[in-house]
Backbone bond lengths (Angstrom), bond angles and torsions (degrees), N, CA, C in turn:
res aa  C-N    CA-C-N  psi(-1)  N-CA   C-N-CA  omega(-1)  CA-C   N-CA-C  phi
1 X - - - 1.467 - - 1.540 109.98 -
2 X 0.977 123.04 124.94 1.283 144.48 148.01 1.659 120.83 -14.04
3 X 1.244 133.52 91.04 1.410 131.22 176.08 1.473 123.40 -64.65
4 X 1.330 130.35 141.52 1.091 128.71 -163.85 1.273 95.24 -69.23
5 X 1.356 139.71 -71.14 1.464 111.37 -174.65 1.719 141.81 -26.74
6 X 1.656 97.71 -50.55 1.100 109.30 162.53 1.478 127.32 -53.33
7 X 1.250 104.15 -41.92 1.796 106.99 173.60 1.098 110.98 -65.68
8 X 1.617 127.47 -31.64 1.616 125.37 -157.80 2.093 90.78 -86.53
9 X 1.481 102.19 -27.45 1.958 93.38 177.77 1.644 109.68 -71.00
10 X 1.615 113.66 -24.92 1.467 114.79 -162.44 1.919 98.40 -75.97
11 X 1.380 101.75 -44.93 1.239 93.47 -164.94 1.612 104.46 -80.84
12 X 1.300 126.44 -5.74 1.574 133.92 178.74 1.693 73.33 -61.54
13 X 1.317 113.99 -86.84 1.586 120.88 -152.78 1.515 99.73 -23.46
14 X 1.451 115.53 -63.64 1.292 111.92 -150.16 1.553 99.96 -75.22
15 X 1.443 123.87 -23.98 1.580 108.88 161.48 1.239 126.68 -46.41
16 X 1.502 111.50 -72.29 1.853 109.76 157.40 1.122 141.58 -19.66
17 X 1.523 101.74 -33.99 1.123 131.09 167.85 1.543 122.20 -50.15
18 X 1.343 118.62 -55.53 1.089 144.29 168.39 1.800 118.22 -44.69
19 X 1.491 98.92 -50.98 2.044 118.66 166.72 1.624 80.54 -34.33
20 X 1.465 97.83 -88.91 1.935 121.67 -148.38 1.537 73.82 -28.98
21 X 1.576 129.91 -85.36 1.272 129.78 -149.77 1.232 131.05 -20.47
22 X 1.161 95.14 -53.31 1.964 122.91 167.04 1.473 100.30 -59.85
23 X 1.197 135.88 -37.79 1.307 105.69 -169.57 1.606 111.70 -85.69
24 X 1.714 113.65 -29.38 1.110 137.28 -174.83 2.045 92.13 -39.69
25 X 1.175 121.18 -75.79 1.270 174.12 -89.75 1.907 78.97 -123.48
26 X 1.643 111.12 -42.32 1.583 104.19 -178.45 1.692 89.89 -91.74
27 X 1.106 131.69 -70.54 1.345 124.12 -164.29 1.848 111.46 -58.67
28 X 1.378 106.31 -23.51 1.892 86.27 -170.64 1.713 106.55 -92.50
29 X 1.431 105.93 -56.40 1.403 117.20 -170.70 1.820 103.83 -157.43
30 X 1.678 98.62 116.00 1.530 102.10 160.02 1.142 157.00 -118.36
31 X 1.540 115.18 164.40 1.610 123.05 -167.45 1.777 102.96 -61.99
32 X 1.486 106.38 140.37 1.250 103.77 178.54 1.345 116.41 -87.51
33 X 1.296 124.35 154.81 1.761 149.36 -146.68 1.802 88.31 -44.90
34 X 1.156 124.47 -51.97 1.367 117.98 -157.25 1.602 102.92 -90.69
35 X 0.881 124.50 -51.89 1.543 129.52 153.21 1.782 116.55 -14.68
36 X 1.163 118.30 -49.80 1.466 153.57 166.90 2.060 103.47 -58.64
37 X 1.277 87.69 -60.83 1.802 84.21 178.84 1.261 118.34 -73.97
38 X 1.006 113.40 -21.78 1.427 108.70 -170.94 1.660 118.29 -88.53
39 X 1.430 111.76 -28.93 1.250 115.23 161.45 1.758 113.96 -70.42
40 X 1.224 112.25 -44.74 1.420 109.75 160.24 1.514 131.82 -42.44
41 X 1.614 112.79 -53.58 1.338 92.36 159.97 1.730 135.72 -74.89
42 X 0.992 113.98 -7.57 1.370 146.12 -173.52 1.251 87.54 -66.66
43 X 1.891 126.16 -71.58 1.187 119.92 -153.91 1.958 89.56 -83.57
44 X 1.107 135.28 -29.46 1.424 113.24 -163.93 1.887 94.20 -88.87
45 X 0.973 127.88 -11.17 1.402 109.07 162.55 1.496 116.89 -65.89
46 X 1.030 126.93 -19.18 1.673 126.44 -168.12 1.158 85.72 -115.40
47 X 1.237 155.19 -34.24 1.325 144.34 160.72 1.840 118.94 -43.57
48 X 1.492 98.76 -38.57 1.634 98.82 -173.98 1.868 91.11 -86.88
49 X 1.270 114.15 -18.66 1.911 103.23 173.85 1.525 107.59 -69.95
50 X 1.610 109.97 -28.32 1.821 88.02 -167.44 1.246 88.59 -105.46
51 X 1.389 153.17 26.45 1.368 128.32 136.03 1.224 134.63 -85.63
52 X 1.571 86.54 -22.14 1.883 105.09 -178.91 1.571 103.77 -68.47
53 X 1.169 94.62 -60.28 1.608 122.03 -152.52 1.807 102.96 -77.67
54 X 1.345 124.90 -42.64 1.505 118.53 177.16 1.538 101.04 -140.28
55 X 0.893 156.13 -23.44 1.623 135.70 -171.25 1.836 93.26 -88.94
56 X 0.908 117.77 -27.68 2.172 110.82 -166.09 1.623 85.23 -77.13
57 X 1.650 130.49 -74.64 1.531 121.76 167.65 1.245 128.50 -7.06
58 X 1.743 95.18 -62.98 1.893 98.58 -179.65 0.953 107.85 -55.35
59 X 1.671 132.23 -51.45 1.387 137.48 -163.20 1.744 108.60 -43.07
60 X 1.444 95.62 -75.75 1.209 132.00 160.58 1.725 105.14 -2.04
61 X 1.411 105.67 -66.91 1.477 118.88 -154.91 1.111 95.78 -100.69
62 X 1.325 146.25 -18.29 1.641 135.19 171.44 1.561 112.18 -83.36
63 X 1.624 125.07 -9.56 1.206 136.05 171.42 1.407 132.34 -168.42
64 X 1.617 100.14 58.42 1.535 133.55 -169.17 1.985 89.60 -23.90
65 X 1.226 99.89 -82.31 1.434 95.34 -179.63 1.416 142.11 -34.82
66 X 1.298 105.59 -60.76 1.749 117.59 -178.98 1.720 102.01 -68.86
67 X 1.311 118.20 -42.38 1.427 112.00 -132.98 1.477 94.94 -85.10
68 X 1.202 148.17 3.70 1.540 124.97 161.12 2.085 94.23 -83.26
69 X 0.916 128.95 -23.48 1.565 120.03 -165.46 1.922 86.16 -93.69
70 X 1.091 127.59 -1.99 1.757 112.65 141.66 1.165 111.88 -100.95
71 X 0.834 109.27 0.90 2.141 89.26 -177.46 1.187 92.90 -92.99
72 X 1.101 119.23 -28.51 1.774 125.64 -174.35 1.759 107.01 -73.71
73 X 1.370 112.42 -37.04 0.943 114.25 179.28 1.396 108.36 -67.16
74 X 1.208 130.05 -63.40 1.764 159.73 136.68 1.879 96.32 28.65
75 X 1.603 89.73 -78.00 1.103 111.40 -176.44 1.927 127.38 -59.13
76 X 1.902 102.44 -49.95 1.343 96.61 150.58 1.623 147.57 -58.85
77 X 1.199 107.19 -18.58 1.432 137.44 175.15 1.687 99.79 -50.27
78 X 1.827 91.07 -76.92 1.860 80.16 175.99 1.089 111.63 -81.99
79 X 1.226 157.92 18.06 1.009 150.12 158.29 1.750 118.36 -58.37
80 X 1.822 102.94 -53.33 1.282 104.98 152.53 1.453 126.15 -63.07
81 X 1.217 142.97 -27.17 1.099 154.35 -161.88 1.888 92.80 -87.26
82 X 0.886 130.91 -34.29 1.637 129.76 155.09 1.485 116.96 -69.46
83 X 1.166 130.47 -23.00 1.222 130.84 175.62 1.842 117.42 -88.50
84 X 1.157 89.75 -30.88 1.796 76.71 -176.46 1.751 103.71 -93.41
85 X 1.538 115.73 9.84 1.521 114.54 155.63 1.416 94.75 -90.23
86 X 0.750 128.04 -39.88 1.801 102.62 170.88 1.498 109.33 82.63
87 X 1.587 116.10 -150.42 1.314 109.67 161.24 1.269 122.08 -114.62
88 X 1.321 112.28 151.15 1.165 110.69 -172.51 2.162 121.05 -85.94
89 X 0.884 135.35 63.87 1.424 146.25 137.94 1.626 115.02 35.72
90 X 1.511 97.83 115.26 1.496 105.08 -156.82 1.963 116.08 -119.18
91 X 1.040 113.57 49.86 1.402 125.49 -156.57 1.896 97.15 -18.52
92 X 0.904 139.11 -33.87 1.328 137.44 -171.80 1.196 117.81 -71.68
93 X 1.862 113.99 -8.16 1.271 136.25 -172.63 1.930 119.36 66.46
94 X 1.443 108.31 26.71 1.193 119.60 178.61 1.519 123.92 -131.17
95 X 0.935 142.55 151.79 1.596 129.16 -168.38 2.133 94.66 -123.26
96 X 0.823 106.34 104.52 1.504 124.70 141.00 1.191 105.99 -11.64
97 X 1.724 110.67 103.37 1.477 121.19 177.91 1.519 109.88 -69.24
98 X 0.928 114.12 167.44 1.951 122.38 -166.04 1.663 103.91 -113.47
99 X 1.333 106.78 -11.04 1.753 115.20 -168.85 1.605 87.93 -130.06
100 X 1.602 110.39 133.85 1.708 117.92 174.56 1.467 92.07 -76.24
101 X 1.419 106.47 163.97 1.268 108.54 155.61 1.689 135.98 -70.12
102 X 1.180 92.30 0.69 1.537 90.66 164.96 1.391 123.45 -98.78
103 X 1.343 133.60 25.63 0.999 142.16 -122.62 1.373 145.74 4.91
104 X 1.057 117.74 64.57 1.582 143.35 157.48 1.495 133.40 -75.84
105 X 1.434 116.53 147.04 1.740 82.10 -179.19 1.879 85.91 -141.62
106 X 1.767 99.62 159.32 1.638 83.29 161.96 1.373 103.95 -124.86
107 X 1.509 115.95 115.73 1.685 112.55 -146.46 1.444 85.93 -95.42
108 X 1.664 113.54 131.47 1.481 109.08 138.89 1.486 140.42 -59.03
109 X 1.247 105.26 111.18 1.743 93.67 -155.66 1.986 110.85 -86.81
110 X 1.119 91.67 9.66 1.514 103.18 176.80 1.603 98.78 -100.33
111 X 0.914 140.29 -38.74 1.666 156.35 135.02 1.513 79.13 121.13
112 X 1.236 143.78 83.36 1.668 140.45 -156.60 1.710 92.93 -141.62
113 X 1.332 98.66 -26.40 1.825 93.88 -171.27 1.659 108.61 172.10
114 X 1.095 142.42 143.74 1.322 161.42 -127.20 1.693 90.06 -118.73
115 X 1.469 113.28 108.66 1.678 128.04 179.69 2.075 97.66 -90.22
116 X 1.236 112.32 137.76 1.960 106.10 179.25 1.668 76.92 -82.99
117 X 1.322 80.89 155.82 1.479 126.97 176.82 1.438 96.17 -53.69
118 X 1.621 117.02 150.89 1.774 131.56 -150.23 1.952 85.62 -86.83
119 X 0.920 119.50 -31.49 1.688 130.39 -175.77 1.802 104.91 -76.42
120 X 1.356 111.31 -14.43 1.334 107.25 -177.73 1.132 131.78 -98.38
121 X 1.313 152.16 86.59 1.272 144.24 166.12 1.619 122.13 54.76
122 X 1.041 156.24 81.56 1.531 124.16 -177.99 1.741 104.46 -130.59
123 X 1.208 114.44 59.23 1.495 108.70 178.46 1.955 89.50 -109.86
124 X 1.028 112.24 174.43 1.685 137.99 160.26 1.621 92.30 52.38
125 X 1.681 115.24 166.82 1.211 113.44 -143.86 1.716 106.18 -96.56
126 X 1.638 103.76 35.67 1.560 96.73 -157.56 1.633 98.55 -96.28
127 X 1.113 118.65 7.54 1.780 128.59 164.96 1.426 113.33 -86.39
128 X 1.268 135.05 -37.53 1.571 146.08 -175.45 1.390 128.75 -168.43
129 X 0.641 141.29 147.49 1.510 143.69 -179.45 1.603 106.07 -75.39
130 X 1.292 106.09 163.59 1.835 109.42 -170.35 1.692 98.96 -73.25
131 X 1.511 104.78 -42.38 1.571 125.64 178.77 1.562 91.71 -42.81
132 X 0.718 111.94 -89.45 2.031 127.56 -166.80 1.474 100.38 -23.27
133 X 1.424 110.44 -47.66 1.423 113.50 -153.72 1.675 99.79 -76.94
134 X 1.133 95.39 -63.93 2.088 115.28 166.50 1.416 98.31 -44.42
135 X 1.036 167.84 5.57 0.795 158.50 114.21 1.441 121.27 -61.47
136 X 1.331 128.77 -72.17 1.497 133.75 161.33 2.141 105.21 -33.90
137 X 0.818 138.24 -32.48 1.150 143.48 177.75 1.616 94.86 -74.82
138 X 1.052 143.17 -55.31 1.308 146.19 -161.84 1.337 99.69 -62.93
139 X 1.654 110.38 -39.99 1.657 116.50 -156.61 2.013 95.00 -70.77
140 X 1.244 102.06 -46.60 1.429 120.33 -152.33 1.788 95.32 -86.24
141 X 1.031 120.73 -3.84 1.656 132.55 148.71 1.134 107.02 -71.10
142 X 1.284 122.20 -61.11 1.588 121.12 -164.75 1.187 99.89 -51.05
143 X 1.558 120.90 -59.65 1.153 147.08 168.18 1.945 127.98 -20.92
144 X 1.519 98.85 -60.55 1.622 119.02 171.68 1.949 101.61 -70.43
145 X 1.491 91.76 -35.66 1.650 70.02 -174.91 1.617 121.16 -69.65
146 X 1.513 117.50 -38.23 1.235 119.32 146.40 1.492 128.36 -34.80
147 X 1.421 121.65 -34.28 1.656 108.52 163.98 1.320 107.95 -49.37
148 X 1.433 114.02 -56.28 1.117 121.85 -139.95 2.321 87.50 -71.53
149 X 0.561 112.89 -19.49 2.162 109.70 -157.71 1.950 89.17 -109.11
150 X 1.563 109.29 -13.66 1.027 97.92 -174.53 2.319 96.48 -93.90
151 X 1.101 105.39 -21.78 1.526 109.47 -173.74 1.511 96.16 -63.47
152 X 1.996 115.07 -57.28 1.054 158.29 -124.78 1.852 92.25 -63.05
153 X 1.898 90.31 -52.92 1.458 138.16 -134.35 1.730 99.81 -76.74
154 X 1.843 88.87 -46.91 1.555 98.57 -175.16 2.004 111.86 -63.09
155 X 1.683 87.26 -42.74 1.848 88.10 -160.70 1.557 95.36 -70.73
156 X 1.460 143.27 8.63 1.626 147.83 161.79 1.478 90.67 -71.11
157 X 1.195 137.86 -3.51 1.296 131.30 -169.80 1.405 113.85 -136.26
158 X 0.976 128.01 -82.53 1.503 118.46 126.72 1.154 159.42 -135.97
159 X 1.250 140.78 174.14 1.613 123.52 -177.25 1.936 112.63 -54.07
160 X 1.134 106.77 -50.80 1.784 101.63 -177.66 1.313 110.10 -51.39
161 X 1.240 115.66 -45.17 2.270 122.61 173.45 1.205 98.80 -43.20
162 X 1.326 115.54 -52.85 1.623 119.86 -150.12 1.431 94.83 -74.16
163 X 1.298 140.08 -66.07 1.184 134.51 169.21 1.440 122.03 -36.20
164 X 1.492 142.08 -63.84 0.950 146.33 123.38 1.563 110.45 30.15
165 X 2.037 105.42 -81.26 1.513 90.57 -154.15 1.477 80.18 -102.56
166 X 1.275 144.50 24.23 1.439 131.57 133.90 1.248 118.53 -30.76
167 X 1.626 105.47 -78.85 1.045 119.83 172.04 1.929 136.64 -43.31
168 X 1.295 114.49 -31.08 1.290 149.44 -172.85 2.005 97.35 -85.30
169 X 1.174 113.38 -51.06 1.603 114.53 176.48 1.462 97.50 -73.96
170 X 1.463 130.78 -69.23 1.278 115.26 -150.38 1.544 104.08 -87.27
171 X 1.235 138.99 40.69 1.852 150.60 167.84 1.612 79.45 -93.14
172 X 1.374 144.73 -54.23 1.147 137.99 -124.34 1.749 101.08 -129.53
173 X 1.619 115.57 -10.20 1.193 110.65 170.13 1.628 125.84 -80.08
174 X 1.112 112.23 -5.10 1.399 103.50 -162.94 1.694 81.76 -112.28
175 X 1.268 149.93 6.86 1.279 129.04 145.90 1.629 105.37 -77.04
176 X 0.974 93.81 -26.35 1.942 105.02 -175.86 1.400 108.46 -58.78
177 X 1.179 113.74 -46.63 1.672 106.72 170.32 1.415 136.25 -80.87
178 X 1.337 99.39 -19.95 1.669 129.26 166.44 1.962 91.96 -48.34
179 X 1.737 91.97 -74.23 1.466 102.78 -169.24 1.811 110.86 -35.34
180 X 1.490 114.06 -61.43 1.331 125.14 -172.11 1.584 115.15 -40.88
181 X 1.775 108.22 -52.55 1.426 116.96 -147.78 1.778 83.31 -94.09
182 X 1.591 137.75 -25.42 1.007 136.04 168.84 1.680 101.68 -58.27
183 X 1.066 139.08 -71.28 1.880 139.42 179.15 1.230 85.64 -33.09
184 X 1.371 131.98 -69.10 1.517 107.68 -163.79 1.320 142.14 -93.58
185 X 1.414 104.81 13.38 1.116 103.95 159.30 1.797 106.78 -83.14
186 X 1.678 120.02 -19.39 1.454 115.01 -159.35 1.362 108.35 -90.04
187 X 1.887 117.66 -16.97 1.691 141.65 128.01 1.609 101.25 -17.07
188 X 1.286 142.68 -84.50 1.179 143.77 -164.90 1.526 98.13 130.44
189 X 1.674 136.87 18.96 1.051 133.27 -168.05 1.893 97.65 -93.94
190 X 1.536 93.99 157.51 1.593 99.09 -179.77 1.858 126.78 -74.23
191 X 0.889 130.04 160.75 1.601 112.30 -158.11 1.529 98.83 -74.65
192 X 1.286 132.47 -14.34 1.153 130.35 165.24 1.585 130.38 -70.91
193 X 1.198 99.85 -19.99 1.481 129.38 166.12 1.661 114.14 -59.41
194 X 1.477 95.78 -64.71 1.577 136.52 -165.49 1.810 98.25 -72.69
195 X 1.566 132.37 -39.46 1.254 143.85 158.07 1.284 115.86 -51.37
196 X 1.683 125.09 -48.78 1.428 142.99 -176.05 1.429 100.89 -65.10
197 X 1.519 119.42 -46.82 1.790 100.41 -167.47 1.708 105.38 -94.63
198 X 1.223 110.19 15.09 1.331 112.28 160.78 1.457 112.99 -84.68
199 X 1.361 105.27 -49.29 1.729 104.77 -175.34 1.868 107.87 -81.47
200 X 1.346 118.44 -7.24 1.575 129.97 147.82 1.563 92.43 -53.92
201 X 1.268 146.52 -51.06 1.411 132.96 -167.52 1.333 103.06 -54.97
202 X 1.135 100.18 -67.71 1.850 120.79 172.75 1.373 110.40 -11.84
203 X 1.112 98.54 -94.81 1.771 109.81 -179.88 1.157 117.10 -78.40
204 X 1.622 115.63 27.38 1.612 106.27 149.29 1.480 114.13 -91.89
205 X 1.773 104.76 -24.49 1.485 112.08 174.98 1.433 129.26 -70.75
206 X 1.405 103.18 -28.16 1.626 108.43 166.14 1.316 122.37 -67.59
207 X 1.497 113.55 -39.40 1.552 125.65 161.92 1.356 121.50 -32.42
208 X 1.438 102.98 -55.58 1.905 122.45 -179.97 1.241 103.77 -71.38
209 X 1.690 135.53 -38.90 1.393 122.89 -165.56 1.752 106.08 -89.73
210 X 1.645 109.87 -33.83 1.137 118.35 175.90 1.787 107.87 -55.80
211 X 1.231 118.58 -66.15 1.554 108.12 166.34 1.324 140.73 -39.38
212 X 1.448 96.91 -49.46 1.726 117.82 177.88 1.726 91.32 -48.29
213 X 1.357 125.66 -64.69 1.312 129.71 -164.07 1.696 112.88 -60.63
214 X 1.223 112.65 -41.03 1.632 108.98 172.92 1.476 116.59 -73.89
215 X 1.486 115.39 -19.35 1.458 110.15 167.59 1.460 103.51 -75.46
216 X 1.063 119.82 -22.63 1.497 118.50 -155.63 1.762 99.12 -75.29
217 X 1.533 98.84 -22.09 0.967 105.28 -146.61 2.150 112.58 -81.41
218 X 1.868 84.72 -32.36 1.464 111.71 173.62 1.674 99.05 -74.14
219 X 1.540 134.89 -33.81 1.417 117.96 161.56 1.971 76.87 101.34
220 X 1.582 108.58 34.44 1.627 90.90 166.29 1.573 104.07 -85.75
221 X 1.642 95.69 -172.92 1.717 116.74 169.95 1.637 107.48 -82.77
222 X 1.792 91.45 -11.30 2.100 78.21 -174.82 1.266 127.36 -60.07
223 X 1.798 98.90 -19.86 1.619 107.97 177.59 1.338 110.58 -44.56
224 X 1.544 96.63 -77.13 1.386 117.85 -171.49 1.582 117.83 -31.23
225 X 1.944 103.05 -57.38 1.497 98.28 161.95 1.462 142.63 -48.20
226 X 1.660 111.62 -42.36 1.138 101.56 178.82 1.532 123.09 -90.20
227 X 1.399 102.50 0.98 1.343 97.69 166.61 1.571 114.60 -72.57
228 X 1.406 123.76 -40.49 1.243 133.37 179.85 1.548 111.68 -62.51
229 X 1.484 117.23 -25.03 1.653 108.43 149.21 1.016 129.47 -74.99
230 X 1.665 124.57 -18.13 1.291 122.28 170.75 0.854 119.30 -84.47
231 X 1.260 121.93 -3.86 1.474 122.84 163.39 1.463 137.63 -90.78
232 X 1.664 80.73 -15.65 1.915 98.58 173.59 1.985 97.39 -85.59
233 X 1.406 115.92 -10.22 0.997 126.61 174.47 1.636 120.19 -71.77
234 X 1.128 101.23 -55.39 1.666 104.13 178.03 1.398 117.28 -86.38
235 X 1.239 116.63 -19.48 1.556 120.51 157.53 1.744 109.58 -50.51
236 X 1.088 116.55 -48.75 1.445 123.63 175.47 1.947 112.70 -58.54
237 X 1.128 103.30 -60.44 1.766 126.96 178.48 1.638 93.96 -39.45
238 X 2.066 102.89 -75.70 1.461 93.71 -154.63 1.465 118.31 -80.94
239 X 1.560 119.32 7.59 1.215 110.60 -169.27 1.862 98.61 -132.70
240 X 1.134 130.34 -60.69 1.218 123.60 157.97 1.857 131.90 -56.01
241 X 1.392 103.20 -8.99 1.259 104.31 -171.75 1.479 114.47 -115.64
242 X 1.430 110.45 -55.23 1.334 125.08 170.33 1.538 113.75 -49.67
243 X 1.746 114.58 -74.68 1.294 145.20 -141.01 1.842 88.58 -63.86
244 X 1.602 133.75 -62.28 1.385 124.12 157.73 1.134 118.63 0.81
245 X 1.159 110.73 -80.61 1.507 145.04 -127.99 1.841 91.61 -62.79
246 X 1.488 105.17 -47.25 1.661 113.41 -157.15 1.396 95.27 -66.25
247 X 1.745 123.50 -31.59 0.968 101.36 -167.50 1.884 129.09 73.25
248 X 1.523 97.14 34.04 1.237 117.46 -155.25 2.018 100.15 -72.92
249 X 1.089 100.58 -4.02 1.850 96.84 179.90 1.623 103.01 -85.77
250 X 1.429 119.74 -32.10 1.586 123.68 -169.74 1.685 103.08 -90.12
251 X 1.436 131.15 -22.95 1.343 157.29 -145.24 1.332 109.31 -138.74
252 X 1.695 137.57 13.96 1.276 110.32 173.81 1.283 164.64 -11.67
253 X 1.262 96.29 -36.48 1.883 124.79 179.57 1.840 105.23 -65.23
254 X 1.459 93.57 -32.34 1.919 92.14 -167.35 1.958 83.10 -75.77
255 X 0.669 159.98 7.75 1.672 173.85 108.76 1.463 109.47 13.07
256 X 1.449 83.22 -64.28 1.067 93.43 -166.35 1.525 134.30 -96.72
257 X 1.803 97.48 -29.89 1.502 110.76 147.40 1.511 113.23 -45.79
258 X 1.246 134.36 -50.33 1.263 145.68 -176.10 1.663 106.17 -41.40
259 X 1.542 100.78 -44.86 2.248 112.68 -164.35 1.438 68.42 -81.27
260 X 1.100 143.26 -51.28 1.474 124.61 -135.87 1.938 99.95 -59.13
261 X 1.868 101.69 -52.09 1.395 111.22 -166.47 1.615 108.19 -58.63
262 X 1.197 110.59 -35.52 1.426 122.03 162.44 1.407 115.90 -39.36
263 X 1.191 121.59 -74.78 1.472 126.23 174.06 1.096 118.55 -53.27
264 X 1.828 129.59 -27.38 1.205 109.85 -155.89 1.834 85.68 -86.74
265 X 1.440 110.70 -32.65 1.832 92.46 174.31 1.076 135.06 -83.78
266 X 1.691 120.81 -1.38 1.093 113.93 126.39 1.422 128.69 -25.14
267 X 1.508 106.40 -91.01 1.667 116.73 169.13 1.922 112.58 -34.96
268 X 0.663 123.59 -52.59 1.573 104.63 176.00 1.210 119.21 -76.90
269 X 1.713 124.96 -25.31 1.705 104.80 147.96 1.216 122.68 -72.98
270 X 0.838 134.53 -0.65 1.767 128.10 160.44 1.545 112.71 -58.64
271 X 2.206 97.58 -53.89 1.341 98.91 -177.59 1.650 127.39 -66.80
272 X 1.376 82.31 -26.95 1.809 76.91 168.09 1.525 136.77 -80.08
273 X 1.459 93.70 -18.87 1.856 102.86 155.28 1.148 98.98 -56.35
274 X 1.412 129.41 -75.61 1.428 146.86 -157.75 1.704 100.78 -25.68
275 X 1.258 102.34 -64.40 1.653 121.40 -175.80 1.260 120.97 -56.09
276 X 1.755 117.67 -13.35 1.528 131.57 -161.10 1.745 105.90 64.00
277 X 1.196 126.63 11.64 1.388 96.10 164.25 1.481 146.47 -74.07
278 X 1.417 96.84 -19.66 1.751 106.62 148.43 1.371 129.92 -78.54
């Protein structure tokens, strides 16, 4: 049988996994604009269930005291980390809508900076500056490494969590790498370039789960802490960062994909009560 540690590194891989995918997916051949939203809201609806619903609790209960003044922190962290990308600068005097007109969207799921639509143009630097992007890459590191301590974080607790927000991170990674290797190609960087800071997502998440697990392992409080930033982290992502992005007043329907992802993790924490794994 399979040890929970070991399972919580296998499925890290295959989360990361998911980044590369997204970038694969921008440099070889891509999903069209609406195709793109709909998995996006898909993954940030089940994203806002396992923070709401079991990672804010855990926090909560591994450090009744401290852990709302990190999640808070968590949350201000990227908050600045969206602000000093700023905006991104449009010599044509127009900014590159984030939703096609057919209703599609290509959501930044780090909410760090506005990627043009997969149908739009993105060679030479007249979409963003290299600065903007290098920066937005930094944010969405901070960001991946938290997948990785937030997957890491749950199976220290238990195996059904850990599966859970497996599942819950990588719904939302493979737009995540789309997003990355899309900025840089709209940077003016080469698709090999634009491939590389996708799989930089990658192995920022193994970094976070690989640590999370050796602290886990000494039985410190760092767990506890940095989970409670990663949670002030994805509170920021799926609800200030994501939820924008769809543009859900012009786009209703992604609405509802959105309740759907919600419910469905609902429904699989039920089932994993059901099963006794909590």
């Amino acid at each position: 049988m399979v040890s929970s540690g070991l399972l919580a590194v296998l499925l890290c891989v295959a989360a990361a996994f998911a980044d590369v995918l997204g970038g694969v997916i921008t440099v070889v051949r891509r999903f069209s604009a609406r195709q793109i939203a709909w998995l996006t809201a898909l993954g940030a609806g089940f994203l806002i269930g396992a923070t709401f619903m079991d990672r804010l609790p855990d926090a909560l209960s591994g450090l009744p005291n401290l852990a709302p003044a990190l999640v808070v922190l968590g949350y201000l962290g990227m908050l600045l980390l969206q602000q000093m990308g700023g905006h991104h600068p449009h010599p044509h005097g127009h900014a590159e809508p984030v939703l096609a007109a057919e209703g599609g969207a290509m959501a930044n799921s780090s909410g760090l900076g506005a990627a043009p639509a997969p149908d739009q143009p993105t060679s030479g630097a007249s979409v963003l500056t290299r600065q903007s992007a290098l920066v937005t890459f930094f944010g969405m590191v901070v960001h991946t490494f938290m997948d990785g301590v937030i997957i890491a974080g749950a199976f220290a607790t238990n195996t059904g969590a850990g599966v859970l927000m497996f599942i819950a991170i990588t719904l939302h990674k493979i737009p995540e790498g789309f997003t990355m290797a899309t900025l840089s190609l709209a940077a003016g960087e080469s698709r090999r370039t634009a491939f590389a800071s996708a799989s930089g997502l990658a192995l920022s998440t193994l970094v976070g789960a690989v640590l999370t697990l050796w602290a886990g392992q000494f039985d410190l409080p760092l767990v506890h802490i940095i989970t409670a930033l990663a949670t002030g982290t994805f509170i920021f992502i799926s609800t200030t960062g994501l939820i924008p992005s769809l543009h859900l007043r012009e786009h209703p329907r992604l609405l509802y994909v959105l309740i759907v992802g919600v419910l469905l993790f609902f429904l699989s924490l039920q089932l994993v009560h059901h099963l006794g794994l909590q």
